[in-house]
SERO-4910 file (N, C-alpha, C, O; in steps of 0.05 Angstrom, whole numbers):
BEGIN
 pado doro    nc1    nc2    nc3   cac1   cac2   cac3    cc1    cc2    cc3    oc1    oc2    oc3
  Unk    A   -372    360   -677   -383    363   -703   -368    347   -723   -344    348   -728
  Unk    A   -389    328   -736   -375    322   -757   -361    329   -781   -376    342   -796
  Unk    A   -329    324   -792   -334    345   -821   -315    325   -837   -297    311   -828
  Unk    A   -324    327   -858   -305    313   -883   -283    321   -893   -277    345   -891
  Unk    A   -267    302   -905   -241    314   -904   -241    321   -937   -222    323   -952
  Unk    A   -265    323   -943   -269    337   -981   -277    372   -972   -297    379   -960
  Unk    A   -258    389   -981   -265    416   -981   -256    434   -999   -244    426  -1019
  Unk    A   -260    454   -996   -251    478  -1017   -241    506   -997   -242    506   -973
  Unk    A   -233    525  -1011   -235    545   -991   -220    571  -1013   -202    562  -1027
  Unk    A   -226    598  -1017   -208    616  -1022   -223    638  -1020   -247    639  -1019
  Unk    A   -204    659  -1018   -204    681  -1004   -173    708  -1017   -149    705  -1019
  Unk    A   -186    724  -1022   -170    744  -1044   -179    769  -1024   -200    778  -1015
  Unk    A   -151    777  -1023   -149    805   -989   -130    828  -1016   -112    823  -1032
  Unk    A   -142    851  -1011   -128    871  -1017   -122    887  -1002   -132    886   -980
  Unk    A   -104    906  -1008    -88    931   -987    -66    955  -1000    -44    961   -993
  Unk    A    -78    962  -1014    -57    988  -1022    -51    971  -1055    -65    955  -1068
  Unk    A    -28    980  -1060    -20    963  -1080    -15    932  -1086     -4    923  -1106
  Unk    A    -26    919  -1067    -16    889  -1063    -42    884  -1059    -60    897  -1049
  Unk    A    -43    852  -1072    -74    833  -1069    -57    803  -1073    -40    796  -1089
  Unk    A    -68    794  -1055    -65    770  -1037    -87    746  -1045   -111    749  -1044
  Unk    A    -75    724  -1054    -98    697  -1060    -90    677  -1056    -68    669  -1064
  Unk    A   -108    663  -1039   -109    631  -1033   -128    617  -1026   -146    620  -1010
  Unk    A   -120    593  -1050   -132    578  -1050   -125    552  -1036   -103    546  -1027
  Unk    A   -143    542  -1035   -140    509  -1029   -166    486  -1032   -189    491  -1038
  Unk    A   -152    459  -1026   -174    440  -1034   -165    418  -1018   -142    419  -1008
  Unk    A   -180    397  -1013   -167    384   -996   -179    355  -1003   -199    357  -1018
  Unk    A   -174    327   -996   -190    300  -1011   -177    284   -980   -165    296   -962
  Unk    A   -184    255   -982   -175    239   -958   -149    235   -959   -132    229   -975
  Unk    A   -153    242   -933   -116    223   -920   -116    216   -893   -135    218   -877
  Unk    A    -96    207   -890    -95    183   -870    -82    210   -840    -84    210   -816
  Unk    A    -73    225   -855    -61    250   -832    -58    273   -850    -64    270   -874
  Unk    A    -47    302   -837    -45    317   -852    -24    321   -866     -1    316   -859
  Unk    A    -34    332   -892     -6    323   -915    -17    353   -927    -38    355   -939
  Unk    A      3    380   -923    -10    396   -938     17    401   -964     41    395   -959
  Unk    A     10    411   -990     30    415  -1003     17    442  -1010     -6    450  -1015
  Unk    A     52    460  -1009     40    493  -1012     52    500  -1042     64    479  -1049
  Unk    A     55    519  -1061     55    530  -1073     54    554  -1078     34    563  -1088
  Unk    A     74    568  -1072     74    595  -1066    100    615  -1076    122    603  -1077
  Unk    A    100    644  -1085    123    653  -1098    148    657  -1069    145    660  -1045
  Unk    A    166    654  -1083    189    652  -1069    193    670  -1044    204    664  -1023
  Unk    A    179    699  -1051    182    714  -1030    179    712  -1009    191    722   -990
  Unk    A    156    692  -1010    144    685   -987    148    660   -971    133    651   -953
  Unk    A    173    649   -979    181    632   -977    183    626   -940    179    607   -925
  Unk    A    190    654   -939    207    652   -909    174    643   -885    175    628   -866
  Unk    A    151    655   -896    134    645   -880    120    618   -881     98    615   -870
  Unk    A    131    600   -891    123    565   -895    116    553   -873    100    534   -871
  Unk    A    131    565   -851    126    542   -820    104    552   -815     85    537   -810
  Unk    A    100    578   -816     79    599   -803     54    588   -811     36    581   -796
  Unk    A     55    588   -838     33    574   -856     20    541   -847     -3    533   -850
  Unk    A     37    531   -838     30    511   -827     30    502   -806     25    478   -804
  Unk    A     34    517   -784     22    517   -762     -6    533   -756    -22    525   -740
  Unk    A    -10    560   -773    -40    564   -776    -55    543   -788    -75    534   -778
  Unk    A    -44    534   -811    -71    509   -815    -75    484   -800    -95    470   -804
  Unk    A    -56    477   -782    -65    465   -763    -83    470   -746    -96    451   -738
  Unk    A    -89    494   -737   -109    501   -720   -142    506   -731   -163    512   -720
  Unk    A   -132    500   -763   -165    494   -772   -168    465   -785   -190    459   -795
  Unk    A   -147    445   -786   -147    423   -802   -137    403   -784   -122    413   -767
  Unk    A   -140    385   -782   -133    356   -768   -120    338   -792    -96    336   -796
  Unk    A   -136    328   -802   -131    300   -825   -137    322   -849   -148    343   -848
  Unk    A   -124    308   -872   -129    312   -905   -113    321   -917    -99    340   -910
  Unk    A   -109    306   -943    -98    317   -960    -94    349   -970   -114    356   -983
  Unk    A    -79    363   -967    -94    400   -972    -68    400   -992    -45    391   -989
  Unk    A    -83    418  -1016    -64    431  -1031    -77    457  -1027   -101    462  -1028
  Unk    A    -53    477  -1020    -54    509  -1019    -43    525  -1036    -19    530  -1035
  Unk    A    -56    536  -1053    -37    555  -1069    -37    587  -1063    -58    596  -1054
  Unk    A    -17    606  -1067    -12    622  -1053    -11    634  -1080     -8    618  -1099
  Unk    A    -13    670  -1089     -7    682  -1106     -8    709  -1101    -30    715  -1091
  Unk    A      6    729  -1103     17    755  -1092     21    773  -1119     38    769  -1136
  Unk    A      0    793  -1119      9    814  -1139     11    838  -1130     -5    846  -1113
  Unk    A     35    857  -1143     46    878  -1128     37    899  -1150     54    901  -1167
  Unk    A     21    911  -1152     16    931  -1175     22    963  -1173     12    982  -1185
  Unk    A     42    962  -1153     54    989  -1155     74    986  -1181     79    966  -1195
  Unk    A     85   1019  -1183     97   1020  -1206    129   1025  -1193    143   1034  -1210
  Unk    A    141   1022  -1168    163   1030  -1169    160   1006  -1150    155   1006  -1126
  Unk    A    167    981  -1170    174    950  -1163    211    945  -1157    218    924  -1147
  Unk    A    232    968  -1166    263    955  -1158    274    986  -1170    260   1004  -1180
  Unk    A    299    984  -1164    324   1009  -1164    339    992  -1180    341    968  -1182
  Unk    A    353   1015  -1194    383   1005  -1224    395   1014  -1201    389   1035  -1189
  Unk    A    419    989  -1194    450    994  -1170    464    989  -1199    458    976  -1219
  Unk    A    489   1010  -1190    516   1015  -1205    533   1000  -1177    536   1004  -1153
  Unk    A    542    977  -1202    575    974  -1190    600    976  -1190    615    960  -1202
  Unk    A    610    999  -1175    625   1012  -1185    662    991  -1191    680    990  -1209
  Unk    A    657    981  -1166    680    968  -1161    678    945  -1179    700    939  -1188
  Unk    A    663    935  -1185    663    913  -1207    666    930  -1242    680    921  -1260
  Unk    A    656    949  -1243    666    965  -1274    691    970  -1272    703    969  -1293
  Unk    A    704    976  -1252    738    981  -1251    752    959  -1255    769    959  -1273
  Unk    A    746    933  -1237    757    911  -1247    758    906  -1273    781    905  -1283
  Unk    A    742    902  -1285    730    897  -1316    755    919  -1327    778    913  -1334
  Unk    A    742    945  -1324    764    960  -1346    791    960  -1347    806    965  -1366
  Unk    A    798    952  -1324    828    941  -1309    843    921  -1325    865    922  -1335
  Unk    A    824    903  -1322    827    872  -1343    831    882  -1371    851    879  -1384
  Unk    A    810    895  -1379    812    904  -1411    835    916  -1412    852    900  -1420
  Unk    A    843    933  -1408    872    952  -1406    889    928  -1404    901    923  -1425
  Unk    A    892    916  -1390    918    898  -1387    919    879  -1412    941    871  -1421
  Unk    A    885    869  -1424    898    851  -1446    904    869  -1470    918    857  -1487
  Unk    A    898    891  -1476    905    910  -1493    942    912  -1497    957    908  -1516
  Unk    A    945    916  -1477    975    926  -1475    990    904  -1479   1012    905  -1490
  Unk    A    978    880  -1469    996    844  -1473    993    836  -1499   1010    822  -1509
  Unk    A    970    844  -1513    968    839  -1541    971    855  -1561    966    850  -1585
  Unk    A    981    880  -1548    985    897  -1576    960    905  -1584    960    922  -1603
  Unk    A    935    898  -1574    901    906  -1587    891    938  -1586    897    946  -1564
  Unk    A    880    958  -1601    864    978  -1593    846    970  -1561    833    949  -1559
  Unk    A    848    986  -1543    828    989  -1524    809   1009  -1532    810   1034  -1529
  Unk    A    784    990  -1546    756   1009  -1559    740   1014  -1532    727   1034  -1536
  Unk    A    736   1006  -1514    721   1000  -1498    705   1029  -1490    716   1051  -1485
  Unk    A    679   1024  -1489    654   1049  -1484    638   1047  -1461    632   1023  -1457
  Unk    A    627   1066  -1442    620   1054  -1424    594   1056  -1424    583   1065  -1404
  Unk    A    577   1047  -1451    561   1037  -1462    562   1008  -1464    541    996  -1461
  Unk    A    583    994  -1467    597    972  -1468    599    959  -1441    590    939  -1431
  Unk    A    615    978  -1434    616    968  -1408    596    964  -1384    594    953  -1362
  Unk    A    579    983  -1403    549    979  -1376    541    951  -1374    535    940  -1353
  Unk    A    542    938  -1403    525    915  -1409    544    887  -1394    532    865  -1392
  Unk    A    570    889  -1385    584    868  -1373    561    861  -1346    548    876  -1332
  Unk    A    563    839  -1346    550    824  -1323    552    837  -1298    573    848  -1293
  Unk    A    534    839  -1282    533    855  -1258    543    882  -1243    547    889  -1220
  Unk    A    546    898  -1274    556    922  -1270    529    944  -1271    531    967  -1262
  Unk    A    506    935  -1280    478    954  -1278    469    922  -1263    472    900  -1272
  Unk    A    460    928  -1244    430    912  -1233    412    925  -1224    412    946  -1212
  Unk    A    387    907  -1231    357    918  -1224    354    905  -1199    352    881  -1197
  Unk    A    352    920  -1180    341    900  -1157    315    913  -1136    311    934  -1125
  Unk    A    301    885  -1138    273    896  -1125    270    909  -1101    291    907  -1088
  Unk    A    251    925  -1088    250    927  -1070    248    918  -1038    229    904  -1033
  Unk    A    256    921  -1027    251    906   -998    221    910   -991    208    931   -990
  Unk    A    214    878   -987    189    882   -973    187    885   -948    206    878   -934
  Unk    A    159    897   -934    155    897   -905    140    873   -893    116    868   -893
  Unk    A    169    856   -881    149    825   -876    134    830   -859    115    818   -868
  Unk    A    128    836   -842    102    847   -818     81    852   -838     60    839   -838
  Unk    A     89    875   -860     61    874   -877     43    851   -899     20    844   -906
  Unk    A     70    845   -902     59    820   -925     47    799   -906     24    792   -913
  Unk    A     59    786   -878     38    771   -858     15    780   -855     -5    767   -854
  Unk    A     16    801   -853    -11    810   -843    -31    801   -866    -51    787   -864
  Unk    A    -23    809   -882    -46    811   -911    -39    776   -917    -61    768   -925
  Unk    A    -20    754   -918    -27    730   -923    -39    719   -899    -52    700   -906
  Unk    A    -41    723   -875    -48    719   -852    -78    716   -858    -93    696   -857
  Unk    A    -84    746   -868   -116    750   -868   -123    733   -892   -142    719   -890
  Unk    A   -111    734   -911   -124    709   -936   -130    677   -934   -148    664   -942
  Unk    A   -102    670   -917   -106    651   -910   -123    638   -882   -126    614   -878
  Unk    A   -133    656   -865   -165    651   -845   -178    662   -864   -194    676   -851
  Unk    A   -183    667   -891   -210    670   -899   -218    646   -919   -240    640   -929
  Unk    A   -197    637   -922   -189    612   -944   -201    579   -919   -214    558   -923
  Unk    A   -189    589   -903   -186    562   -879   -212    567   -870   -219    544   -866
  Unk    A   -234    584   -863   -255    592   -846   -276    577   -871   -296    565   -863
  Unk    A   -272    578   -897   -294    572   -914   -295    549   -929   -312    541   -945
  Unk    A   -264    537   -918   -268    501   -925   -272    487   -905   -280    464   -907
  Unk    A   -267    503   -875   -285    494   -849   -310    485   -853   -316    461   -848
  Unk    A   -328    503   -862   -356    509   -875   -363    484   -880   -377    467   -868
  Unk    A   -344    485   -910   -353    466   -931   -350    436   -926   -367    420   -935
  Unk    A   -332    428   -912   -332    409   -895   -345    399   -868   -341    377   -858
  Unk    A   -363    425   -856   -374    422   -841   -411    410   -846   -428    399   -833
  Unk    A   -405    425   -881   -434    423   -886   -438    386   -902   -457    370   -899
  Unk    A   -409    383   -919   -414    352   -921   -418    341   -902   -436    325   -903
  Unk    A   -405    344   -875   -396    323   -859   -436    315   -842   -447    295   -835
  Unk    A   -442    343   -844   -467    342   -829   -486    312   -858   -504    297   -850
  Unk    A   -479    312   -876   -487    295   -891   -484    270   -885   -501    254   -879
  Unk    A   -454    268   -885   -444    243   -878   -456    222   -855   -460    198   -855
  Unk    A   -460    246   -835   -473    238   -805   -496    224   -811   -497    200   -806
  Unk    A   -518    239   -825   -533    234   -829   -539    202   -846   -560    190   -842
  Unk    A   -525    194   -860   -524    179   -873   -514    157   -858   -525    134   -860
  Unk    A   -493    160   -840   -482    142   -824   -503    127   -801   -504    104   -795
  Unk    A   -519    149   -790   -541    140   -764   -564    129   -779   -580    114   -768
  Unk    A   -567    139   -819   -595    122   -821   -578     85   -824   -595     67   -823
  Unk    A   -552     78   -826   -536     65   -832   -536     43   -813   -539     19   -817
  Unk    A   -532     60   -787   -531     43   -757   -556     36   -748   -559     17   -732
  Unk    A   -578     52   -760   -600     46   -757   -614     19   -765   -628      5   -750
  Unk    A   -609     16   -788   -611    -14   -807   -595    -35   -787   -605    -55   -778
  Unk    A   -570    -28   -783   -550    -55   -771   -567    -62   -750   -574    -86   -745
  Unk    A   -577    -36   -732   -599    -48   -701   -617    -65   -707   -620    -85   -694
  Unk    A   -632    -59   -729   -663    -79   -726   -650   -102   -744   -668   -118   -748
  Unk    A   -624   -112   -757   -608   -129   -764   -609   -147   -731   -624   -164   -722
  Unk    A   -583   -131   -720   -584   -144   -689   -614   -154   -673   -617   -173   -658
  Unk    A   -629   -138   -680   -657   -143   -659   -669   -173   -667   -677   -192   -654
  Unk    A   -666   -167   -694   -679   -197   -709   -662   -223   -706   -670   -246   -705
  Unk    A   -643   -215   -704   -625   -239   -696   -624   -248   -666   -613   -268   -659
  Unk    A   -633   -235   -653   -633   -239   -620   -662   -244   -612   -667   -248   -588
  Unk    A   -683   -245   -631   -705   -248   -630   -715   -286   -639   -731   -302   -631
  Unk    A   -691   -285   -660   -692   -311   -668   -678   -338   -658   -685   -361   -656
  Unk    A   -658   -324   -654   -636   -343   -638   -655   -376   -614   -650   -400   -611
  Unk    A   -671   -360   -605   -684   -372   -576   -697   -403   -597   -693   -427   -594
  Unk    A   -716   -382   -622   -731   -397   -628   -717   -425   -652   -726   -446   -661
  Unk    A   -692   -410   -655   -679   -436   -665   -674   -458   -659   -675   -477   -674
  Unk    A   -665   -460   -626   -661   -483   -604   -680   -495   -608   -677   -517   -618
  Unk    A   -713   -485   -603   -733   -496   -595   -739   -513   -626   -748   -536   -628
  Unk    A   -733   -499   -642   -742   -510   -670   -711   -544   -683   -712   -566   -695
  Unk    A   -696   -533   -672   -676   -564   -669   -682   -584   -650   -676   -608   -655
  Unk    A   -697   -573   -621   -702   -600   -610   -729   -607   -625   -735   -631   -628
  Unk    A   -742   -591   -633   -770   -607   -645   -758   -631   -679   -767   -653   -684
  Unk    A   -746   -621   -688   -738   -630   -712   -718   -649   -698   -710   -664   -715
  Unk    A   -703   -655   -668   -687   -677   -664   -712   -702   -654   -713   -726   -659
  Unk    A   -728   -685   -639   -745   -700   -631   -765   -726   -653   -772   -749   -647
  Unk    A   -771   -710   -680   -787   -720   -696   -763   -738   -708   -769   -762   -713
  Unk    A   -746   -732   -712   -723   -755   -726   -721   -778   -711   -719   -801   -719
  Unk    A   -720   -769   -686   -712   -807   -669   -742   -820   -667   -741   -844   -663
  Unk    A   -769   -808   -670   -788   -818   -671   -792   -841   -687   -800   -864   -683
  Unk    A   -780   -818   -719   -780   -831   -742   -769   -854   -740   -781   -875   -740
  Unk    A   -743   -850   -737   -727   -874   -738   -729   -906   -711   -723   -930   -713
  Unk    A   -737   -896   -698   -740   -909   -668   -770   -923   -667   -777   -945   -659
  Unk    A   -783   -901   -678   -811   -923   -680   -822   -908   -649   -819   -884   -644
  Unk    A   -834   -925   -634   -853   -925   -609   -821   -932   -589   -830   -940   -567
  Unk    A   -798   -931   -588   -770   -933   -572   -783   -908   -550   -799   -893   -561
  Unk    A   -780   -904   -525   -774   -889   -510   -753   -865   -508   -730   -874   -503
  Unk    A   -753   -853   -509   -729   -829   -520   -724   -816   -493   -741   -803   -481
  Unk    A   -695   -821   -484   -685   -805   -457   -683   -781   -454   -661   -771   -460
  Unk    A   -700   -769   -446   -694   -737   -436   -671   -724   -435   -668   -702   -447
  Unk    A   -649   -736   -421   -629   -724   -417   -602   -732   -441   -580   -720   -446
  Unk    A   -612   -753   -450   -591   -746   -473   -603   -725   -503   -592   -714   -521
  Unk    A   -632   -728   -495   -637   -706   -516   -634   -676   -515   -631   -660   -533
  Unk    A   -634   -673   -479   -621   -644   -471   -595   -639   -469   -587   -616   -469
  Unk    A   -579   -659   -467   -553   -653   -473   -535   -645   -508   -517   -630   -516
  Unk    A   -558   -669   -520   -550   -656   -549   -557   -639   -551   -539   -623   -558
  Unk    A   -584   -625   -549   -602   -593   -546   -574   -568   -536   -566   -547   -547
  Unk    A   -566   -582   -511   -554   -564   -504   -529   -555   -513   -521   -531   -513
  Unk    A   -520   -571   -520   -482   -577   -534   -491   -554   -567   -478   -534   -576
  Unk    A   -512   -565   -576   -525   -545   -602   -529   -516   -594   -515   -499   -605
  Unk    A   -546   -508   -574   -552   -490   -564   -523   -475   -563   -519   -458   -579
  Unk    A   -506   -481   -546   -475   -472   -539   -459   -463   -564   -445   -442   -566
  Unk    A   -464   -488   -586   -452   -482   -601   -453   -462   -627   -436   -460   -645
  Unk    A   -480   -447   -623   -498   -434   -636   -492   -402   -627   -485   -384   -643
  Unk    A   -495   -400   -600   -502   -379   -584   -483   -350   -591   -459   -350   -596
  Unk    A   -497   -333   -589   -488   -315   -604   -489   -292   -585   -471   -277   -590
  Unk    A   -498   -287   -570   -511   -273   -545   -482   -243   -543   -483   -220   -551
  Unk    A   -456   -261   -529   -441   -231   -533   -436   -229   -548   -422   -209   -547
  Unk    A   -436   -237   -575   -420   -222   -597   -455   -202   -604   -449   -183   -619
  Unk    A   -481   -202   -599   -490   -192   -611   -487   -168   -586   -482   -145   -592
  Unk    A   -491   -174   -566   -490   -141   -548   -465   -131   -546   -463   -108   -537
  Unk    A   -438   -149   -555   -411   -131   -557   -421   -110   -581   -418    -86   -577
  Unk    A   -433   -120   -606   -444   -112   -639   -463    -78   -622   -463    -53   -626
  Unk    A   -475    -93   -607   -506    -72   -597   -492    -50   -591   -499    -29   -601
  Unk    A   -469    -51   -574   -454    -36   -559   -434     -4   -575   -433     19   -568
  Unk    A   -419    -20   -602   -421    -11   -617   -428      2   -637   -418     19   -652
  Unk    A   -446     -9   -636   -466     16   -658   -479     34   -638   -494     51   -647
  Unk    A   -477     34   -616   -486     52   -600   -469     74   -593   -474     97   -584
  Unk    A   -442     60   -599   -418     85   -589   -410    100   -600   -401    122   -594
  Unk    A   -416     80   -632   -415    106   -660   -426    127   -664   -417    148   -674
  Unk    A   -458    120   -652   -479    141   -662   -471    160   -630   -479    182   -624
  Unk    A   -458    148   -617   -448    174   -599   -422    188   -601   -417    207   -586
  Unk    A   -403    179   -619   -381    196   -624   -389    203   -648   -372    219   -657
  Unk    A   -410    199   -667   -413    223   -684   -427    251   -673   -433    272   -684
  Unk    A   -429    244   -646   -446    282   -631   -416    292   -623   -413    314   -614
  Unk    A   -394    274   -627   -380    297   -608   -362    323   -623   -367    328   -647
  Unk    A   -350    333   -615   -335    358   -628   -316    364   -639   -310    381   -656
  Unk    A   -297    334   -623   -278    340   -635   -267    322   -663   -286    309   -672
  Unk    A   -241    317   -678   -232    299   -696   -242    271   -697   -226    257   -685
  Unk    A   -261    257   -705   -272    229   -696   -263    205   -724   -273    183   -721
  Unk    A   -252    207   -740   -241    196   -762   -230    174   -748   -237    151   -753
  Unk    A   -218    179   -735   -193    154   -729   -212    139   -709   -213    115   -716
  Unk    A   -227    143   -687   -239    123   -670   -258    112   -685   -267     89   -684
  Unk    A   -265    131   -702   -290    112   -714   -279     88   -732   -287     66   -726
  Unk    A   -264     90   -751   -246     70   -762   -240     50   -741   -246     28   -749
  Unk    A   -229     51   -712   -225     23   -702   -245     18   -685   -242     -2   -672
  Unk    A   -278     37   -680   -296     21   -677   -307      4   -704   -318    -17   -696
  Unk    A   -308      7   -736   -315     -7   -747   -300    -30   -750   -309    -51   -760
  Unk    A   -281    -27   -743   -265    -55   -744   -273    -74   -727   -276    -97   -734
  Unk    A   -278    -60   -697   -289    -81   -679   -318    -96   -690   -318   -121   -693
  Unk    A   -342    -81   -697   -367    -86   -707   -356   -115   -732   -364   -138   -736
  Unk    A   -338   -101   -743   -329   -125   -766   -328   -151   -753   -344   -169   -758
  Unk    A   -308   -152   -736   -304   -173   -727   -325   -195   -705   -325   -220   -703
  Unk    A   -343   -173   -687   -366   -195   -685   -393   -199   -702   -413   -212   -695
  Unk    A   -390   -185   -726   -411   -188   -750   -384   -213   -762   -394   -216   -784
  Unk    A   -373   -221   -763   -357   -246   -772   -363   -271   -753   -370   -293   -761
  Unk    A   -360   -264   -731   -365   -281   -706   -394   -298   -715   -400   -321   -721
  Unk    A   -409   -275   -711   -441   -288   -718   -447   -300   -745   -463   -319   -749
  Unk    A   -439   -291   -758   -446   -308   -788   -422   -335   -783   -430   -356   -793
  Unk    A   -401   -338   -774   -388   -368   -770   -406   -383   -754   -402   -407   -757
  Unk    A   -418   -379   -743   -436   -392   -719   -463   -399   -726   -477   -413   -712
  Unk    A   -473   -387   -752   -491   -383   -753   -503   -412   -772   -492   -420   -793
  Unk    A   -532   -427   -757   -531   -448   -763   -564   -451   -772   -579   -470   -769
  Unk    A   -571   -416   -788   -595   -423   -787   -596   -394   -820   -586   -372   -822
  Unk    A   -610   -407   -834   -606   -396   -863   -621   -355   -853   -608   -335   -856
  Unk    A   -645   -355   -843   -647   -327   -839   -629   -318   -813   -633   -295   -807
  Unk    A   -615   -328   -801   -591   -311   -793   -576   -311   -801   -563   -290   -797
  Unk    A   -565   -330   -817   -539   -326   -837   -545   -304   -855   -527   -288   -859
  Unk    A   -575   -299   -869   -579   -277   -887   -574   -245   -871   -560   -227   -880
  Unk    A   -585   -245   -855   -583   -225   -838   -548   -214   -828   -539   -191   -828
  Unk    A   -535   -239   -820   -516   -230   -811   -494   -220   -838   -473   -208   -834
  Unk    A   -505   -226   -865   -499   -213   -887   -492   -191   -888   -471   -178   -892
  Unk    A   -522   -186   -883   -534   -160   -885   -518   -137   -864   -518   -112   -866
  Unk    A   -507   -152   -846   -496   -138   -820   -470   -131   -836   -464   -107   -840
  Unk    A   -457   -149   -844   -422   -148   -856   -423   -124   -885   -404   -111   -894
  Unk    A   -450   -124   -893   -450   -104   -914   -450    -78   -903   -431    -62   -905
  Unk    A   -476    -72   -890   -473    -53   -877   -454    -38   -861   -453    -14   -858
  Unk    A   -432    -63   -845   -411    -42   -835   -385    -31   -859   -370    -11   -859
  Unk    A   -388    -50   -875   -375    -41   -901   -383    -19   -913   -372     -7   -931
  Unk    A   -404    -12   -903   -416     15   -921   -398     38   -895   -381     55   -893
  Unk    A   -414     25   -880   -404     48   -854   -374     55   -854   -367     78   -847
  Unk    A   -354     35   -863   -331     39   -860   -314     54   -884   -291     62   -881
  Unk    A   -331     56   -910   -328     69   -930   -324     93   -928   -307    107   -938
  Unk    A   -352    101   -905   -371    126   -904   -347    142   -881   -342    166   -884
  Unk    A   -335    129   -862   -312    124   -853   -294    145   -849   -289    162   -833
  Unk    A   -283    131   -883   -255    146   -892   -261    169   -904   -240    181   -910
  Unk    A   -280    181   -910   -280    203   -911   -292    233   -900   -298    255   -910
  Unk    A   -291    217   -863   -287    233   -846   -254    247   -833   -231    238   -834
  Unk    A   -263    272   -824   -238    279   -810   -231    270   -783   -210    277   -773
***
């Protein structure tokens, strides 16, 4: 199946006090390049994250964003430190007594010294929080599948009416080819007439120039290497799996004997045609890059 590497995808999972969201979006690339965005907590599951989206993504750019809200109300615990308030009052006492100062000190005061009250959050249950980003993220990944499944069926489509044009390109050119020979010996023939008068004209040096033209004209494999090609396209766009990358170095091949034939080409409606061929794989190869 074909699919494009332009998608969307998100998916918002709830469960008790916690709701879970991700998003993502994705544009062309040359391989996969995902960049995540996500709160720290969740930090620890990043590989995880990206080894699941490998198993729904091949090529593309993907930005993922991740967002976690905890709407319970008993989010962290006040820790007393005890051993750190002793230090502190320890210190105070001693510069009191070295300087002669009142020791005012309150343990109102002393609450507020640095790391003697901390708030600290609760421990989460990472089994639970996977589970619940697990499920957001296959509902996020399952519906830019979709959406890329549903351009790509576009794309196809556009690509085979595409290959379709290049064939009756090739047909007309393989149709004409024959009658060009025949149409140079007649036009070599009428020239030595002209010029020669009632002269006798040798057969075989007029088939040898015929032929040396003919040779030099002939186009024959580059158009059934061309035929061959557009035939293999419109058969790796049926298949299933990632086709981005072969298709890119079959259009390269098609390029190169749609170049072949227009250098060779010694006759104004095949030169137009073979135009027409070099445009067309340019379209195709456009149409291309923004497969997966």
């Amino acid at each position: 199946m074909v699919k494009s590497m332009t998608g969307f995808g998100r998916c918002e999972v709830s469960e008790g006090d916690r709701k879970m969201t991700v998003e993502m979006k994705s544009v062309n690339h040359r391989y996969l390049d995902v960049n995540i965005k996500m709160p720290k907590k969740l930090n620890f599951f990043e590989s995880a994250v990206r080894s699941l989206l490998k198993t729904y993504l091949q090529r593309g750019k993907v930005d993922l964003f991740i967002t976690c809200e905890d709407l319970s109300e008993a989010k962290g615990s006040l820790k007393y430190n005890r051993e750190l308030a002793a230090e502190y009052l320890k210190y105070l006492n001693q510069m009191a007594e070295e300087f002669g100062l009142e020791n005012d000190i309150k343990a109102s005061a002393l609450s507020r010294y640095p790391e003697v009250l901390v708030m600290e959050e609760g421990e989460d249950n990472e089994e639970e929080l996977w589970k619940l980003l697990e499920q957001a993220l296959k509902g996020a990944c399952t519906q830019m599948v979709e959406t890329r499944s549903k351009e790509g069926e576009n794309l196809k489509r556009d690509l085979i009416d595409k290959l379709d044009e290049m064939l009756g390109h090739v047909a007309f050119i393989e149709e004409r080819s024959p009658r060009i020979v025949s149409e140079y010996r007649k036009k070599l023939e009428d020239k030595v007439h002209e010029l020669l008068a009632d002269a006798q004209i040798e057969e075989s040096r007029l088939a040898a120039e015929v032929t040396i033209f003919a040779d030099k004209i002939c186009v024959d494999e580059e158009l059934v290497r061309l035929r061959s090609h557009i035939q293999h396209t419109k058969a790796v766009l049926q298949e299933k799996d990632s086709v981005g990358r072969k298709l890119d170095f079959i259009a390269q091949e098609m390029n190169r004997e749609a170049n072949t034939i227009l250098s060779k080409a010694n006759d104004l409606e095949v030169s137009n045609r073979a135009i027409e061929l070099k445009t067309g794989i340019e379209k195709v190869r456009e149409q291309i890059q923004n497969i997966e």
